[in-house]
mmCIF file of the N, C-alpha and C atoms, coordinates in Angstrom:
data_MODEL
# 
_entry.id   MODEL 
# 
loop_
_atom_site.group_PDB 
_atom_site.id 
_atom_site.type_symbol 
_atom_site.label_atom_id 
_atom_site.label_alt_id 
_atom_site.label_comp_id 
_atom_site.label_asym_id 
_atom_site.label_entity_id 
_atom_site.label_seq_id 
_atom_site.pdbx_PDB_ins_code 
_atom_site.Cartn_x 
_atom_site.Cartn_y 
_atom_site.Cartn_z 
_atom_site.occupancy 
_atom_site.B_iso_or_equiv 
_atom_site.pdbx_formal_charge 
_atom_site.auth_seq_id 
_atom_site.auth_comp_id 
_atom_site.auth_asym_id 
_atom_site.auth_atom_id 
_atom_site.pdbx_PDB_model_num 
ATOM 1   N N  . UNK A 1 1  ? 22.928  -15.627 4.542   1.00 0.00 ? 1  UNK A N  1 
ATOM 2   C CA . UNK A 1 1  ? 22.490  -14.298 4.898   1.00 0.00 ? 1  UNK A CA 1 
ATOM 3   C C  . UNK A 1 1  ? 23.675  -13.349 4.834   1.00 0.00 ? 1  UNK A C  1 
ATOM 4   N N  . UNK A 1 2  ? 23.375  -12.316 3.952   1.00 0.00 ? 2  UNK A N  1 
ATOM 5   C CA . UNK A 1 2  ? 24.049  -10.971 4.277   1.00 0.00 ? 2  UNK A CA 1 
ATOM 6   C C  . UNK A 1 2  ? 24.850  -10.569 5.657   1.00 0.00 ? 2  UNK A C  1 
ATOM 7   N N  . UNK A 1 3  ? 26.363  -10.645 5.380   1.00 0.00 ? 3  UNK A N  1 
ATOM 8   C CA . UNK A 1 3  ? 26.929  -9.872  6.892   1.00 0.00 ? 3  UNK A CA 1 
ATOM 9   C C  . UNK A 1 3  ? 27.643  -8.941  6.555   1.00 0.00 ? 3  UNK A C  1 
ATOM 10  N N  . UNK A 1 4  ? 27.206  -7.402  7.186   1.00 0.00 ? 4  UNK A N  1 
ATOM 11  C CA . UNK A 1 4  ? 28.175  -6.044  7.092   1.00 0.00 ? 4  UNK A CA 1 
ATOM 12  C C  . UNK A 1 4  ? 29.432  -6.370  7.517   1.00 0.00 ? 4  UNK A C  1 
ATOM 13  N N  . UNK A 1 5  ? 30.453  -5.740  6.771   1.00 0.00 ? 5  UNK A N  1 
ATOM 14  C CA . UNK A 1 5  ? 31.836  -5.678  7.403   1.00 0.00 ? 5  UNK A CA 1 
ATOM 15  C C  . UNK A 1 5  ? 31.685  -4.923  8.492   1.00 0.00 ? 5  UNK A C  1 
ATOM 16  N N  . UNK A 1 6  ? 30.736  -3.909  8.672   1.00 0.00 ? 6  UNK A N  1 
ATOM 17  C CA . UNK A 1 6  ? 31.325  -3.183  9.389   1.00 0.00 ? 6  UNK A CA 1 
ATOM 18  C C  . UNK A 1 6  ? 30.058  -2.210  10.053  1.00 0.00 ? 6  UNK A C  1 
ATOM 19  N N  . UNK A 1 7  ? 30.280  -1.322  10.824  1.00 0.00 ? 7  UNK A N  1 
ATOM 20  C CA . UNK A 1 7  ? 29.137  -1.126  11.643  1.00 0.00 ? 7  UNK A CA 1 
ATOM 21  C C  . UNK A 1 7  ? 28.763  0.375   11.111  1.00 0.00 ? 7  UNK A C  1 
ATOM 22  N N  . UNK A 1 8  ? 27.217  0.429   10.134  1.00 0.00 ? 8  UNK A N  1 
ATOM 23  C CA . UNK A 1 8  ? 27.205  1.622   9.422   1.00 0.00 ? 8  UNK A CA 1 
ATOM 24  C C  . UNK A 1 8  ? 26.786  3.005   10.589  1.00 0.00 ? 8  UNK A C  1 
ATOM 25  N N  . UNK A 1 9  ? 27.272  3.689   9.903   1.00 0.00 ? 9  UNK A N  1 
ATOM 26  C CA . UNK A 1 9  ? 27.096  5.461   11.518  1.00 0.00 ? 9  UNK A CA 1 
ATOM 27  C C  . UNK A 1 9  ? 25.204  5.819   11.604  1.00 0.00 ? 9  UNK A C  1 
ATOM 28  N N  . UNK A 1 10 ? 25.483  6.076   12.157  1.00 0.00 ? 10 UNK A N  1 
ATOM 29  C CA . UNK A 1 10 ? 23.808  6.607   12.902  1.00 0.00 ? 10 UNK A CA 1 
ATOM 30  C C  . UNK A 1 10 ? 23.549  7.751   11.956  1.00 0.00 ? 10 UNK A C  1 
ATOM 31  N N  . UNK A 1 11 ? 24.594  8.731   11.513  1.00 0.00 ? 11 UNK A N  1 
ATOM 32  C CA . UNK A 1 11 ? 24.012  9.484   10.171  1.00 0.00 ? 11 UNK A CA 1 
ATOM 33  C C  . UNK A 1 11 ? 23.495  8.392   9.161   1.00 0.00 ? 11 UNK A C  1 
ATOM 34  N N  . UNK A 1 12 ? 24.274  7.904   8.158   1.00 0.00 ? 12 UNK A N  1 
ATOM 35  C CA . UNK A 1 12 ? 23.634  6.999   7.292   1.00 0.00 ? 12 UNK A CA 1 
ATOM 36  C C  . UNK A 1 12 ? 22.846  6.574   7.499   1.00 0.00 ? 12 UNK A C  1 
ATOM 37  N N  . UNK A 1 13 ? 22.403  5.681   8.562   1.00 0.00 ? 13 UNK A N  1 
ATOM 38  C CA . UNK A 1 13 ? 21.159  4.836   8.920   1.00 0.00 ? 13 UNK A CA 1 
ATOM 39  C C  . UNK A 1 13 ? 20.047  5.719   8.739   1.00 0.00 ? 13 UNK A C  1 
ATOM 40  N N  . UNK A 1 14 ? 20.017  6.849   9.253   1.00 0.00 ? 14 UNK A N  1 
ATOM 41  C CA . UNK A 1 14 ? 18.763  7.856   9.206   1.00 0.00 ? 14 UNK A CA 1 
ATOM 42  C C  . UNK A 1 14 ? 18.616  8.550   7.549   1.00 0.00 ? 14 UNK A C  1 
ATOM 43  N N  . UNK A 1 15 ? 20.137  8.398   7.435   1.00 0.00 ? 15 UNK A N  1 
ATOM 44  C CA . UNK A 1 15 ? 19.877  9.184   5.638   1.00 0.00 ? 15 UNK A CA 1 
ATOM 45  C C  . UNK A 1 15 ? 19.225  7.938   4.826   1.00 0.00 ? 15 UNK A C  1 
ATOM 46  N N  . UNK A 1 16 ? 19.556  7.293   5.161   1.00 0.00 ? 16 UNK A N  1 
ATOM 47  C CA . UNK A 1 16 ? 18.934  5.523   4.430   1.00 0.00 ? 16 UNK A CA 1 
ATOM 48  C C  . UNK A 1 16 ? 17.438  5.209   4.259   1.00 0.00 ? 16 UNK A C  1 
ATOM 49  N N  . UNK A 1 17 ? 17.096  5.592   6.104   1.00 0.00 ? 17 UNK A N  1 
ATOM 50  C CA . UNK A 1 17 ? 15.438  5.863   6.397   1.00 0.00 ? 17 UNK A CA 1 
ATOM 51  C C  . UNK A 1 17 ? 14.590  6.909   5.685   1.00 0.00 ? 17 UNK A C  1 
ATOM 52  N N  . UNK A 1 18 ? 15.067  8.204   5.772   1.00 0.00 ? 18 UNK A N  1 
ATOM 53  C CA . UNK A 1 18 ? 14.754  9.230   5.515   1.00 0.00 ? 18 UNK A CA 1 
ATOM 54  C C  . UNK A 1 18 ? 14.398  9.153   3.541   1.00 0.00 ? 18 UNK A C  1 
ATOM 55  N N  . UNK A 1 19 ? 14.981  8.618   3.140   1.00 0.00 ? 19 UNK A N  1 
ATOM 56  C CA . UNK A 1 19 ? 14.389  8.352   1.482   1.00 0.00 ? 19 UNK A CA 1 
ATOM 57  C C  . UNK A 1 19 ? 13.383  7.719   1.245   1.00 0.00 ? 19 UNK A C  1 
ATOM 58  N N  . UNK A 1 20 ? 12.798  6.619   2.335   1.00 0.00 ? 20 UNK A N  1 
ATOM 59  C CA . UNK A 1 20 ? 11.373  5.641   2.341   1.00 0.00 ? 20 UNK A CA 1 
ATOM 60  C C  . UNK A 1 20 ? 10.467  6.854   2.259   1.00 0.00 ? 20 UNK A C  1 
ATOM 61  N N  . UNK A 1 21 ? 9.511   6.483   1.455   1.00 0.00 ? 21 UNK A N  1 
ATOM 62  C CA . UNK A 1 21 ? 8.153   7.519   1.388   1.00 0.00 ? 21 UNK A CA 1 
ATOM 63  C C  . UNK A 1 21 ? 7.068   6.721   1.041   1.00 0.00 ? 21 UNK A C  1 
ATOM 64  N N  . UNK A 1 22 ? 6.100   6.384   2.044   1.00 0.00 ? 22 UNK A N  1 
ATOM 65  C CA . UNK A 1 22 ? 4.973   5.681   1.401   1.00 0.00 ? 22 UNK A CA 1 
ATOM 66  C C  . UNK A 1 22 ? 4.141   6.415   0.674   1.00 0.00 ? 22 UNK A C  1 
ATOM 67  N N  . UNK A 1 23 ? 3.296   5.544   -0.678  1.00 0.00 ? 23 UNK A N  1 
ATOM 68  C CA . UNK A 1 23 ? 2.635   5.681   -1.725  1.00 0.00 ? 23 UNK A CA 1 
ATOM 69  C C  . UNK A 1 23 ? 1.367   5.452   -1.505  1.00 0.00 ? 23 UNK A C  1 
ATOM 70  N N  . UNK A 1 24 ? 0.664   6.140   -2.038  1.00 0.00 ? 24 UNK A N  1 
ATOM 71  C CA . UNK A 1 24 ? -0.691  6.055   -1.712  1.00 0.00 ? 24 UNK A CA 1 
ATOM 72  C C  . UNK A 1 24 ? -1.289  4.676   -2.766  1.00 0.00 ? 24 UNK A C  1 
ATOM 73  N N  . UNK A 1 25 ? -2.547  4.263   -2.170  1.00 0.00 ? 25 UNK A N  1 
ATOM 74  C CA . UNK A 1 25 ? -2.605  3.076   -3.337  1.00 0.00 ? 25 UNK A CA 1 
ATOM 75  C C  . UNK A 1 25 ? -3.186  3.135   -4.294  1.00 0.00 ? 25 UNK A C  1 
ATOM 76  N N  . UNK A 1 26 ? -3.008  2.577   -5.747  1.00 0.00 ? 26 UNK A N  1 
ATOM 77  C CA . UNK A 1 26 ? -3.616  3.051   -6.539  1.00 0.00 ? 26 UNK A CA 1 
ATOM 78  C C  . UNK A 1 26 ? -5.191  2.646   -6.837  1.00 0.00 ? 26 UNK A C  1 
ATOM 79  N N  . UNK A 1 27 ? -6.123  3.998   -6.828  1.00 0.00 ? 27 UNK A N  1 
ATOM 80  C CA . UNK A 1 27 ? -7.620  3.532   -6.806  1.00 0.00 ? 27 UNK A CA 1 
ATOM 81  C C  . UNK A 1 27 ? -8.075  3.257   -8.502  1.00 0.00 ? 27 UNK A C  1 
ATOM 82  N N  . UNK A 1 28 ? -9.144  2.215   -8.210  1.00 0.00 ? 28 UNK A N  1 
ATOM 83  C CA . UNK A 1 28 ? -10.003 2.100   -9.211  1.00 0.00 ? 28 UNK A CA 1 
ATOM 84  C C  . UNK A 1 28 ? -11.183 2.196   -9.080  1.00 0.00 ? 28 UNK A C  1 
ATOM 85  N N  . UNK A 1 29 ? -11.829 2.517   -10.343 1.00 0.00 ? 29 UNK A N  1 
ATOM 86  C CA . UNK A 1 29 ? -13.356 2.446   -9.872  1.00 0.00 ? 29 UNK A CA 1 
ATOM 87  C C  . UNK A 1 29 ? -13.917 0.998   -10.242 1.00 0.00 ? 29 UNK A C  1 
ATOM 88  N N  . UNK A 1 30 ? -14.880 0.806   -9.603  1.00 0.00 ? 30 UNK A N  1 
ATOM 89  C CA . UNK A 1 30 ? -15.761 -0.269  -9.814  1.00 0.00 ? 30 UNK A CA 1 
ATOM 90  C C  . UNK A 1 30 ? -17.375 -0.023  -9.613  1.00 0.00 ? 30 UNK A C  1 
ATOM 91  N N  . UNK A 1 31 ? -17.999 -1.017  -10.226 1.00 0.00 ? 31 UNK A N  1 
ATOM 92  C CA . UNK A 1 31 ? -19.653 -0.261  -9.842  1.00 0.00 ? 31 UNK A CA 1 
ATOM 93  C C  . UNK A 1 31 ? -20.076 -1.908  -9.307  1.00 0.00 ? 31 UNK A C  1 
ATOM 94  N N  . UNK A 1 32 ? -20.782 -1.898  -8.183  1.00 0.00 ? 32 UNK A N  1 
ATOM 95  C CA . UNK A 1 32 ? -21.576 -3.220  -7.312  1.00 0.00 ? 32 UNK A CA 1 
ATOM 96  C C  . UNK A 1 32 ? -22.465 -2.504  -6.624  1.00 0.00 ? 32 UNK A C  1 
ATOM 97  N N  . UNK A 1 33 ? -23.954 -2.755  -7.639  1.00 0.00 ? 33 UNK A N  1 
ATOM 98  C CA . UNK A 1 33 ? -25.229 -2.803  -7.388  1.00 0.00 ? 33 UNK A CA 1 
ATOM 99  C C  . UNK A 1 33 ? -25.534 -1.151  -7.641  1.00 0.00 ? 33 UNK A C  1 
ATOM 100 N N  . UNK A 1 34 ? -25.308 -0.947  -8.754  1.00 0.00 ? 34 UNK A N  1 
ATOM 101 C CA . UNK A 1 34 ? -25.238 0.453   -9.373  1.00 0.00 ? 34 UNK A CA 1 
ATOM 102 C C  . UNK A 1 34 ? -24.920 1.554   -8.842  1.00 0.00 ? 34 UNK A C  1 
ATOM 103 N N  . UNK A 1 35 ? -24.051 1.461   -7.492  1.00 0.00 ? 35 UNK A N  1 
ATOM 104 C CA . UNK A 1 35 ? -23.158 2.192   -6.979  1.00 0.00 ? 35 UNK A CA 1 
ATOM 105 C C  . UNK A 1 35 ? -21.721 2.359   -7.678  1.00 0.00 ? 35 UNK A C  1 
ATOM 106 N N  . UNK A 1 36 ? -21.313 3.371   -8.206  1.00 0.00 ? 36 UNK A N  1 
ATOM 107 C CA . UNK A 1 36 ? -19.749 3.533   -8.816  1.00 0.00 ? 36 UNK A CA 1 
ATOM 108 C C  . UNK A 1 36 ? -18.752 4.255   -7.549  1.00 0.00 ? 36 UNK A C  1 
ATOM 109 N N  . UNK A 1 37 ? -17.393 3.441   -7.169  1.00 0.00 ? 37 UNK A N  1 
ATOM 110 C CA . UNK A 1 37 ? -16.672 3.381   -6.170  1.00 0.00 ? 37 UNK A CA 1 
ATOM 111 C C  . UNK A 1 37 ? -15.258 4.074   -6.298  1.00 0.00 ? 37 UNK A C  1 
ATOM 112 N N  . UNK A 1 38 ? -14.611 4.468   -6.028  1.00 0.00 ? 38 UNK A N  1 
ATOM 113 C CA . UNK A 1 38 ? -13.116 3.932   -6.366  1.00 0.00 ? 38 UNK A CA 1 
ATOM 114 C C  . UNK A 1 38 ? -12.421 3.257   -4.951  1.00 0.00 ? 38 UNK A C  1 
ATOM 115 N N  . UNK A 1 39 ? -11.734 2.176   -5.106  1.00 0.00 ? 39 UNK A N  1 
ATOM 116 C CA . UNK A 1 39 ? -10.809 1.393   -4.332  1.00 0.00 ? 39 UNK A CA 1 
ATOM 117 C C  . UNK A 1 39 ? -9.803  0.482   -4.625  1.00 0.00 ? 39 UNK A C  1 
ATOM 118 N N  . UNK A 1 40 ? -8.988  0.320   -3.900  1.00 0.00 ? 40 UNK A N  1 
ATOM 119 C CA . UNK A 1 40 ? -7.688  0.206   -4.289  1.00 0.00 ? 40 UNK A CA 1 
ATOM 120 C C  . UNK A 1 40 ? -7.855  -1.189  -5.131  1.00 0.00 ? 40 UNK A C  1 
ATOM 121 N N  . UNK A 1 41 ? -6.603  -1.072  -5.757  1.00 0.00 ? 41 UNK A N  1 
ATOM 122 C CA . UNK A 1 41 ? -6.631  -2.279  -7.152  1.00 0.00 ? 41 UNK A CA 1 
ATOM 123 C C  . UNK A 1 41 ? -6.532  -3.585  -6.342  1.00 0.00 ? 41 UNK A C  1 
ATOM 124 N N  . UNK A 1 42 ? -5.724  -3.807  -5.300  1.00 0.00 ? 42 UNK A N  1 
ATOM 125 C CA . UNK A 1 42 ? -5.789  -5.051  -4.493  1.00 0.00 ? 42 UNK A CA 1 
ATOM 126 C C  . UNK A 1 42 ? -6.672  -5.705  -3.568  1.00 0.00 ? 42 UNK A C  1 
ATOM 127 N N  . UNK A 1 43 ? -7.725  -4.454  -3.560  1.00 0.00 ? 43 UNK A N  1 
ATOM 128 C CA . UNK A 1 43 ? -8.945  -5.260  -2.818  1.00 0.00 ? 43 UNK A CA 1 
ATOM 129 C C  . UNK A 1 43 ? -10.246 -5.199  -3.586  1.00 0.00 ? 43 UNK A C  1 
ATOM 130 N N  . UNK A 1 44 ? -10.010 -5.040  -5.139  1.00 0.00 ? 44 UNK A N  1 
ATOM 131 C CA . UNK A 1 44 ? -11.285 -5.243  -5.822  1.00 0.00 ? 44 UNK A CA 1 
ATOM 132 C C  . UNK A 1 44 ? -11.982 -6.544  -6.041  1.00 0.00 ? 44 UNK A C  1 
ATOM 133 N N  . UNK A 1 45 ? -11.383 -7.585  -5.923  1.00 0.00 ? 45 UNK A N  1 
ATOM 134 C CA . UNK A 1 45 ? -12.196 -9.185  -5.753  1.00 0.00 ? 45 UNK A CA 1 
ATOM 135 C C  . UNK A 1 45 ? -12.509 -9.373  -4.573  1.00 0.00 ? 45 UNK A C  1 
ATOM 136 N N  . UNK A 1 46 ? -12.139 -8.732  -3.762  1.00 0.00 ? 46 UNK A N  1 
ATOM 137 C CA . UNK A 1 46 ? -13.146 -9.057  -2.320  1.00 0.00 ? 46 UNK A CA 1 
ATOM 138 C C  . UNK A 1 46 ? -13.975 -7.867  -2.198  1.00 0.00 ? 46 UNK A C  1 
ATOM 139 N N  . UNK A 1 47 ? -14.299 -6.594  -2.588  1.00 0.00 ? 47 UNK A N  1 
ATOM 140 C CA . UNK A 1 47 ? -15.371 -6.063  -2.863  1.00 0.00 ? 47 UNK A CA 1 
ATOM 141 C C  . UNK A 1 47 ? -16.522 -6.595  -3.496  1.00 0.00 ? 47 UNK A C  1 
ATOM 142 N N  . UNK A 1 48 ? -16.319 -7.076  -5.003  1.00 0.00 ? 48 UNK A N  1 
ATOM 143 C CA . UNK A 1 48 ? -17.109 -7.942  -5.927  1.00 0.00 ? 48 UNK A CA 1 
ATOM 144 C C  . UNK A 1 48 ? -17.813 -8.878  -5.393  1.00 0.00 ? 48 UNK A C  1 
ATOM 145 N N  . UNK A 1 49 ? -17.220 -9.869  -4.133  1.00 0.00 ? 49 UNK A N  1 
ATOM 146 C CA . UNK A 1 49 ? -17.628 -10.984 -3.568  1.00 0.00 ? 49 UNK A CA 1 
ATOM 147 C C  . UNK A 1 49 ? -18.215 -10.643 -2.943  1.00 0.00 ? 49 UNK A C  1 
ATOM 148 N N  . UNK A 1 50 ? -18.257 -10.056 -2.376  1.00 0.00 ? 50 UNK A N  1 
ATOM 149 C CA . UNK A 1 50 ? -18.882 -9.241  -0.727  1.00 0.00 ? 50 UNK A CA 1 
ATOM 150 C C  . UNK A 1 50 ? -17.884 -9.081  0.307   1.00 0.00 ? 50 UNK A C  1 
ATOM 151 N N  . UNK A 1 51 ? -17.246 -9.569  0.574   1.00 0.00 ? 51 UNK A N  1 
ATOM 152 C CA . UNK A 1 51 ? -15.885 -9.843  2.006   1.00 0.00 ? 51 UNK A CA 1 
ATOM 153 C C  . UNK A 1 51 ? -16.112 -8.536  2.447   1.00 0.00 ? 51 UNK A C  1 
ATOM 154 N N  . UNK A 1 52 ? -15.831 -7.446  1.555   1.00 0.00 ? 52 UNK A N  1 
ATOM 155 C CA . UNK A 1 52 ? -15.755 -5.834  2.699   1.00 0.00 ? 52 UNK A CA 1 
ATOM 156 C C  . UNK A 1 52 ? -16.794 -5.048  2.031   1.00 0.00 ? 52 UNK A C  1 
ATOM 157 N N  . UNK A 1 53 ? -17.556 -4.779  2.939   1.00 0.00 ? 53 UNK A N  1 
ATOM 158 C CA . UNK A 1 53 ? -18.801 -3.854  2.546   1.00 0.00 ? 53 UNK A CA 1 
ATOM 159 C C  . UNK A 1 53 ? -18.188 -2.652  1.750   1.00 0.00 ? 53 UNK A C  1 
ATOM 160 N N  . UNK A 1 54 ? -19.320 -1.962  0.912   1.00 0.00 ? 54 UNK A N  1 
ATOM 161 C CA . UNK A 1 54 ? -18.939 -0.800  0.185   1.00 0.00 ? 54 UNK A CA 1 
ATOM 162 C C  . UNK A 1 54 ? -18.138 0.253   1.352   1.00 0.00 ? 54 UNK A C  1 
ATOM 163 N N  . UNK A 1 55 ? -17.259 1.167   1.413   1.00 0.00 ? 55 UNK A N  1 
ATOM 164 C CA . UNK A 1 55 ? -17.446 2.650   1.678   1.00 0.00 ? 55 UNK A CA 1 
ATOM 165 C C  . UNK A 1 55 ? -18.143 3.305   1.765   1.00 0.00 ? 55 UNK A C  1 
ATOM 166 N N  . UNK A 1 56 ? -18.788 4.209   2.480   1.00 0.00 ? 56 UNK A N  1 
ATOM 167 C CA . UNK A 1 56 ? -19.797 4.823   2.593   1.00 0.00 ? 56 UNK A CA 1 
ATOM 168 C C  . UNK A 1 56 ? -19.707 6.630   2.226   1.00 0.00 ? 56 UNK A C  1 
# 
């Protein structure tokens, strides 16, 4: 495991944080039971299956 030499300042740490920006996820459409959807690309096989009901 990774060890800092040294102990980084409380500015940096926040300038470090401050660049994270969450992304929205990317939607797709899909159609189940002649409804057309859009939802995210990582939960389209458990839509298909049934696991999470449509959106309403």
């Amino acid at each position: 495991m990774a060890v800092p030499k040294r102990k980084t300042s409380r500015a940096n740490t926040r300038h470090r944080r401050a660049q994270w920006k969450a992304q929205r996820p990317d939607l797709v459409p899909i159609e189940i039971a002649g409804r057309r959807t859009l939802v995210p690309r990582s939960l389209v096989r458990a839509y298909q299956r049934g696991l999470i009901p449509l959106p309403d």
